[in-house]
C-alpha positions in Angstrom: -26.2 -21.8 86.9 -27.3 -25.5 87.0 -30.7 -26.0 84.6 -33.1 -29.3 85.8 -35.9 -30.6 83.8 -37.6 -32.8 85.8 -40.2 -35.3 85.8 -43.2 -36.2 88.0 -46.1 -37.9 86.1 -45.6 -36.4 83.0 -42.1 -34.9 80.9 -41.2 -31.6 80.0 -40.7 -30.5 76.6 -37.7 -28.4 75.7 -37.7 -27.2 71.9 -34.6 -25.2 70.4 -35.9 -23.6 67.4 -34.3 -20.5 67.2 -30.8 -18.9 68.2 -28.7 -20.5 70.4 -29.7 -21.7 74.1 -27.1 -20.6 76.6 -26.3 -22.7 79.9 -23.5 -22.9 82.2 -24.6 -26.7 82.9 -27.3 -28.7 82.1 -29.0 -31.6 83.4 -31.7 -33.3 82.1 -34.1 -36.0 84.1 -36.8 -37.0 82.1 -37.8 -34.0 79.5 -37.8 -34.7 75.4 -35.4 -32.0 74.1 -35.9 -31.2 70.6 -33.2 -28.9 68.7 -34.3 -27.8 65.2 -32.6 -27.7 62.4 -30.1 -25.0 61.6 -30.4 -24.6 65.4 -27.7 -24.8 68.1 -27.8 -25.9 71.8 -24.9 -24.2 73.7 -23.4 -25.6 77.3 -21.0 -24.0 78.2 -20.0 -26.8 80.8 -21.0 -30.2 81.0 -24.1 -31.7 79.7 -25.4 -34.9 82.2 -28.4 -36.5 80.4 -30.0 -38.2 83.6 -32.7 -39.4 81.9 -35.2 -38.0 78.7 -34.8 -38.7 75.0 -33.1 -36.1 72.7 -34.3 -35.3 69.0 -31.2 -33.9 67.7 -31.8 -32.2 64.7 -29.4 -29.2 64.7 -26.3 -28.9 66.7 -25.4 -29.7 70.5 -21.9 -27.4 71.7 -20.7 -28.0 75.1 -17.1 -26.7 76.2 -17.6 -29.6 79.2 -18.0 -33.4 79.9 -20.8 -35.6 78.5 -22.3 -37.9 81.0 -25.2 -40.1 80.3 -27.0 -42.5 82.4 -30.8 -43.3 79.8 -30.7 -46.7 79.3 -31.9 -45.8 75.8 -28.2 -44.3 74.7 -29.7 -40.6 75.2 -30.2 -39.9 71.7 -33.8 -40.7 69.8 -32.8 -42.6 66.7 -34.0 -40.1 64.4 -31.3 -37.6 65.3 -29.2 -36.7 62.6 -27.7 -33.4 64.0 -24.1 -33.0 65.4 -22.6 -33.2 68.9 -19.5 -30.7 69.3 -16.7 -30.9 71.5 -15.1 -27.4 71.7 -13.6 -27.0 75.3 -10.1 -28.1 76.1 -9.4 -32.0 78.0 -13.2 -33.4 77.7 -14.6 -36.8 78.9 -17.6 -39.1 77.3 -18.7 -40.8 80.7 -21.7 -41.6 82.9 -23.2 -44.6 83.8 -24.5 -46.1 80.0 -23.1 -46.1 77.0 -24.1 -43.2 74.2 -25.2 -43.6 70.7 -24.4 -40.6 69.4 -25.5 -39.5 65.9 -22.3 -37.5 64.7 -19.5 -36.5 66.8 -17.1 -33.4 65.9 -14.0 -32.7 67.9 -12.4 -29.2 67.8 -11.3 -26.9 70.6 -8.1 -28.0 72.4 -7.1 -30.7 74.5 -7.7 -34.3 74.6 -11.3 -35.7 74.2 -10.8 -38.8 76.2 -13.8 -41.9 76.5 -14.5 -43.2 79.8 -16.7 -46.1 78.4 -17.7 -48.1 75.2 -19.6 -45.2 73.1 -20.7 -45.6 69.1 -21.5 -43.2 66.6 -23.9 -44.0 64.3 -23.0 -41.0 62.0 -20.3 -39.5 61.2 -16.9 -38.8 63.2 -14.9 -35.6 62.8 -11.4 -35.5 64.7 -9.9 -32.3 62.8 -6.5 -32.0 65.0 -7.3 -33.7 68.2 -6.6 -36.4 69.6 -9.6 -39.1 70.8 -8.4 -41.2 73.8 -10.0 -44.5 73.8 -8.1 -45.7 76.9 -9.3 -49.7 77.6 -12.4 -48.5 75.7 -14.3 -49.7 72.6 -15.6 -46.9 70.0 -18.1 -48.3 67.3 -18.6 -46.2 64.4 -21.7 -47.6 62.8 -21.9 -46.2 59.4 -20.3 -48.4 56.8 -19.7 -45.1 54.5 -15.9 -45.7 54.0 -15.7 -41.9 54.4 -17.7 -41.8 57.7 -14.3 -40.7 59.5 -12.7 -37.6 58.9 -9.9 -35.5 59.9 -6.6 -33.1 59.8 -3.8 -33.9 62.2 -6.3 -35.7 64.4 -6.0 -39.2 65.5 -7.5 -42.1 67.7 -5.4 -43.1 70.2 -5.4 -46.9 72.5 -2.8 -47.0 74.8 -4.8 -49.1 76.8 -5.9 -51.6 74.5 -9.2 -50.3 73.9 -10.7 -50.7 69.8 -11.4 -48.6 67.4 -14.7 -51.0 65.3 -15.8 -49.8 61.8 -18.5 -51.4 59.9 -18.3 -52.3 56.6 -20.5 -53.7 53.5 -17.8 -53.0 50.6 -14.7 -53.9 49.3 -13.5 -50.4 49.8 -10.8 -49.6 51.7 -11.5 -48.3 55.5 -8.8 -46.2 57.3 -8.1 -46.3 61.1 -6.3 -43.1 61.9 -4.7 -44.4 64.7 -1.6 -42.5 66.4 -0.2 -41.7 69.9 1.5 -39.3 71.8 2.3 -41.3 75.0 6.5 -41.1 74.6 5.8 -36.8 73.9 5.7 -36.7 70.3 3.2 -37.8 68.0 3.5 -41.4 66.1 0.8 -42.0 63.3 0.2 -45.5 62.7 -3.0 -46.1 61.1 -4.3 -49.5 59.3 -6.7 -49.7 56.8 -9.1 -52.8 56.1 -10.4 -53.6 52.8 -13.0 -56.6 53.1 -13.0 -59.3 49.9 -16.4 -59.5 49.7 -19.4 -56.7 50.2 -20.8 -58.6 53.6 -21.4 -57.0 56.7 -18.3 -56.9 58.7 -17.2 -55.4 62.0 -13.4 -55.3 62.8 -11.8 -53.2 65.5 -7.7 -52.1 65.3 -5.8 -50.8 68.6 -2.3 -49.1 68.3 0.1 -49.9 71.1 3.2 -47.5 71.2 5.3 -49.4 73.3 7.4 -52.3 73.3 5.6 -55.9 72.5 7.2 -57.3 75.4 5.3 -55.0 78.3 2.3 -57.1 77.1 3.1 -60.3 77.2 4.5 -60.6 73.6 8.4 -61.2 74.1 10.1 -60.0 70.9 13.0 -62.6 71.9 10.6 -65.4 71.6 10.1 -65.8 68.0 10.7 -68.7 65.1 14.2 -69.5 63.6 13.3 -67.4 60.3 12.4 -64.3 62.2 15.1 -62.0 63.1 14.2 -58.6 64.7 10.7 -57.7 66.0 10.2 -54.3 66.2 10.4 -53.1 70.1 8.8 -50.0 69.8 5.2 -50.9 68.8 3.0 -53.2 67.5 -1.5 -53.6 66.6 -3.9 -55.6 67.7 -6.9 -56.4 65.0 -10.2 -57.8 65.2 -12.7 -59.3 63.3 -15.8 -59.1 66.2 -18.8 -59.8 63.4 -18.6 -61.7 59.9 -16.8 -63.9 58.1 -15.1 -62.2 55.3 -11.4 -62.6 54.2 -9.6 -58.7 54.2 -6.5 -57.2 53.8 -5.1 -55.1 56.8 -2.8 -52.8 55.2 -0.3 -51.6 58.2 1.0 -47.9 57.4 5.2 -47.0 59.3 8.1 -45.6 58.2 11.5 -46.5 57.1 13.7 -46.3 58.2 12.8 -44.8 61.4 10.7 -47.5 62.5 13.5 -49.5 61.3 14.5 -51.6 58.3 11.5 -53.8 58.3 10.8 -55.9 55.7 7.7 -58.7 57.5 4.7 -58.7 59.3 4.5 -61.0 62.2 1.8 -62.1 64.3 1.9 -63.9 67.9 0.4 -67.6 67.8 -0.9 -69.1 70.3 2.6 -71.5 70.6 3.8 -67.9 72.6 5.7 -67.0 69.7 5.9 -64.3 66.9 6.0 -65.8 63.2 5.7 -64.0 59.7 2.7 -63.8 58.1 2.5 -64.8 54.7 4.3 -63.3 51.9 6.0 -59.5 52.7 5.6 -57.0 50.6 6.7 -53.5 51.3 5.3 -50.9 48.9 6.6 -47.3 49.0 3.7 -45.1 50.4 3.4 -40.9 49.3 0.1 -39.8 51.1 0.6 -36.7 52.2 1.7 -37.6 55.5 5.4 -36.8 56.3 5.4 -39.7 58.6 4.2 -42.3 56.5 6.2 -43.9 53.4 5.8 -47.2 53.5 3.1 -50.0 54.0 2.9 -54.1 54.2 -0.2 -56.1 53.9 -1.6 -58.9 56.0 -3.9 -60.9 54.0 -6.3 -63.3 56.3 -8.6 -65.8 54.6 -10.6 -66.6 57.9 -12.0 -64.1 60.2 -9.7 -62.9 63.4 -9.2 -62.9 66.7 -7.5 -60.1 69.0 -4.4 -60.7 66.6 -0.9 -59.1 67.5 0.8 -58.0 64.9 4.3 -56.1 64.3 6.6 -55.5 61.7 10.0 -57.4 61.8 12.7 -58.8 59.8 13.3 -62.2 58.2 16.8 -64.4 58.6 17.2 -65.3 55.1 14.5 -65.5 52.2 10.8 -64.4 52.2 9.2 -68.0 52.1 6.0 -67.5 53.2 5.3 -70.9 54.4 5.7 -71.9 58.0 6.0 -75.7 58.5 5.6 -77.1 62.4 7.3 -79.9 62.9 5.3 -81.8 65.1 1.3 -82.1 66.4 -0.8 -83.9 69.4 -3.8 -85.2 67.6 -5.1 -85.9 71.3 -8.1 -83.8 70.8 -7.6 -81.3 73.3 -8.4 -78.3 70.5 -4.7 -77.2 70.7 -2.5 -78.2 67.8 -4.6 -81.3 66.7 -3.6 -81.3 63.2 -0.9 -80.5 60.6 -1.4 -77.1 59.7 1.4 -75.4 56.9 1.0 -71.6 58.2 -0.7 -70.0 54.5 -1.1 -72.9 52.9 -4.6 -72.0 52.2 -3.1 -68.8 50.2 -1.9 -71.2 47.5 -4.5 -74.0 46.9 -2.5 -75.2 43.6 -0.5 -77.7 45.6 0.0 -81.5 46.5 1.0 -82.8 49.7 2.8 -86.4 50.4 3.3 -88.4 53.3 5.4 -91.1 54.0 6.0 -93.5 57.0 9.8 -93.9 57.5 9.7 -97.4 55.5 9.0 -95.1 52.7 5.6 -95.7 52.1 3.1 -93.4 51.1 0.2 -92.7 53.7 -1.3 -89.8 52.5 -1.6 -87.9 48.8 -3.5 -84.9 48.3 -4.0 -82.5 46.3 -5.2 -79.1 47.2 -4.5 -79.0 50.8 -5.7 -76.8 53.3 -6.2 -76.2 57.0 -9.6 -76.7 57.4 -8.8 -80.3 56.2 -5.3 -80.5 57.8 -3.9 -84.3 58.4 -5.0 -85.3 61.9 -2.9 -88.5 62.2 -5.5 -90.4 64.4 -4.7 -94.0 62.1 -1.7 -93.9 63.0 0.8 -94.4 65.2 3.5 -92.0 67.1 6.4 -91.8 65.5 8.5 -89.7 62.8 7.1 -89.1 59.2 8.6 -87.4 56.2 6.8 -84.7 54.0 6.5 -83.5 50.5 5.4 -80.6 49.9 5.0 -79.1 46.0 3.2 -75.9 45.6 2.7 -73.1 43.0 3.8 -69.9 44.8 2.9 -67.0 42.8 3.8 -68.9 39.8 7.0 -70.3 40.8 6.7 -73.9 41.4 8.7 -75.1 45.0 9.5 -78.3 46.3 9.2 -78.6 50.4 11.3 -81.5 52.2 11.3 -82.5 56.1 9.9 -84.1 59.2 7.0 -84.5 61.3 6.7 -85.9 64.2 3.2 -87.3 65.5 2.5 -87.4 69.1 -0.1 -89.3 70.6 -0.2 -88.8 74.6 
């Protein structure tokens, strides 16, 4: 049985305000469905909201898809009831994206989004798994506790982000996992902002090797030894400008004997990222006992990052040894890779007559050396710099490049 409300010059009003209402499938073109509280809304197929506005004050339970084509996101912003997903393999689709006010996932199967969707409530996975695919889920609420679950997990094979927003220096988990090789890997991140400004930032989980993307794990910097081949995450910061920690969640030594994070610059290689820490992990998951930190100081950018080995020491400097101040926007200036994570520091440049060019202390990448005095040519670099209360001496050459 297929229920229509439709619309001429006027809409229909549907009100749910006691019991349950049964249908096989509905469709709704234009009406104002109202469920009361304590009330429930039963489809027992799929639910296609053509066109109308729904006041969702109690609960909506299909056991089929959700498609929605209202421009307006379906739901009236004064919802505040729940939308569950009890049937086995169901689909989030249509033609415009839904705002839904809370989402709960139970049944069986695979709840799997078909385009960008956000939540502006709460988010309740309990054991299943929520495909994203190449799609972006927004969950609006900046409760730190807004996502909740069992076993359940988020997966993004395709890329697609999983966006919190936060206004605290709390810390905000993204359960992400995947079953794409047939058994389930749990990898989530959690993000814990420095400040309490309004942030978005989105983390996919890619279970597969770095390399099938464009990321070759043999293409790395001489300190770098192994990158791990069997996964890797991609973060991003898409609103604000807070500094965070990304604390990256794995297991050793099954994932292997990891002991850095790197990320892929934009030179098309993978280098460590600041200092590696490693810190034993016991949250109750048997998967998880171990977790390293990324701390970023400026916002980012679809970021790749892995875990991976180091050659020799755990310096967290990087040094390039040349740059093109040609002011093409790519590698204008002499950036030291973390340098801004340890501002007690004094930098020196010589010319090779010996001769001092530059002093200063303090240095930092949004005031890197850009050369443009001077001419091309080989200069010498000394670097002295507090790291974590160890004071190091840094020695070499750079070599300017003007084209």
């Amino acid at each position: 049985m297929k229920i229509k409300f439709l619309s001429s010059l006027f809409s229909f009003l549907l009100i749910v305000s006691f019991g349950s209402k049964s249908f096989a499938q509905f469709t709704n073109n234009g009406a104002t469905i109202i469920i009361q509280s304590g009330n429930t809304l039963f489809v027992d197929g799929d639910f296609y909201n053509q066109s109308g506005s729904i006041i969702n004050l109690g609960n909506i339970t299909l056991t089929g898809n959700w498609l929605n084509d209202d421009p307006q996101g379906a739901f009236n912003i004064a919802s505040t009831g729940n939308v569950n997903f009890t049937g086995a393999n169901q689909t989030i689709g249509g033609l415009i994206p839904t705002i839904f006010p809370n989402v709960i996932l139970a049944g069986s199967g695979v709840k799997t989004l078909l385009l960008n969707s956000s939540i502006n409530g709460t988010l309740n996975l309990n054991d299943r798994e929520f495909a994203l695919n190449a799609n972006n889920l927004f969950v609006l609420s900046n409760n730190p506790n807004t996502i909740s679950f069992t076993t359940g997990f988020v997966s993004t094979e395709q890329k697609g982000y999983l966006y919190r927003n936060t206004n605290s220096q709390s810390d905000y988990l993204f359960p992400l996992g995947s079953v794409s090789t047939g058994n389930l890997v749990y990898r989530p991140v959690s993000v814990k902002a420095k400040d309490n400004a309004n942030n978005t930032f989105g983390v996919s989980f890619i279970d597969r090797d770095p390399s099938t993307e464009g990321y070759n794990i043999n293409s790395k910097r001489f300190d770098v030894g192994q990158v791990n081949s069997s996964f890797f995450h991609l973060i991003n910061q898409l609103n604000g400008n807070s500094a965070a920690d990304f604390t990256f969640y794995y297991n050793n030594p099954s994932d292997g004997n990891f002991n850095q994070l790197v990320d892929w610059i934009r030179f098309n290689l993978w280098e460590k990222i600041g200092i590696a820490n490693p810190q034993p992990f016991s949250g109750g998951n048997a998967q998880l006992n171990q977790t390293m930190t990324l701390s970023s100081l400026l916002p980012i950018n679809n970021l790749p990052v892995a875990l991976a080995t180091i050659v020799s020491n755990n310096d967290p400097l990087t040094f390039f040894n040349s740059f093109t101040p040609d002011g093409d926007g790519i590698n204008d200036r002499w950036e030291i890779k973390n340098i801004d994570l340890f501002p007690d520091n004094n930098l020196v440049i010589l010319n090779r007559w010996g001769s001092e060019i530059l002093n200063v202390k303090g240095y930092n990448n949004a005031n890197a050396w850009d050369g443009l005095a001077l001419n091309s040519g080989t200069y010498f670099y000394i670097l002295k710099v507090n790291i974590n209360g160890e004071n190091k001496v840094y020695k070499g050459f750079i070599t300017l490049v003007k084209k």
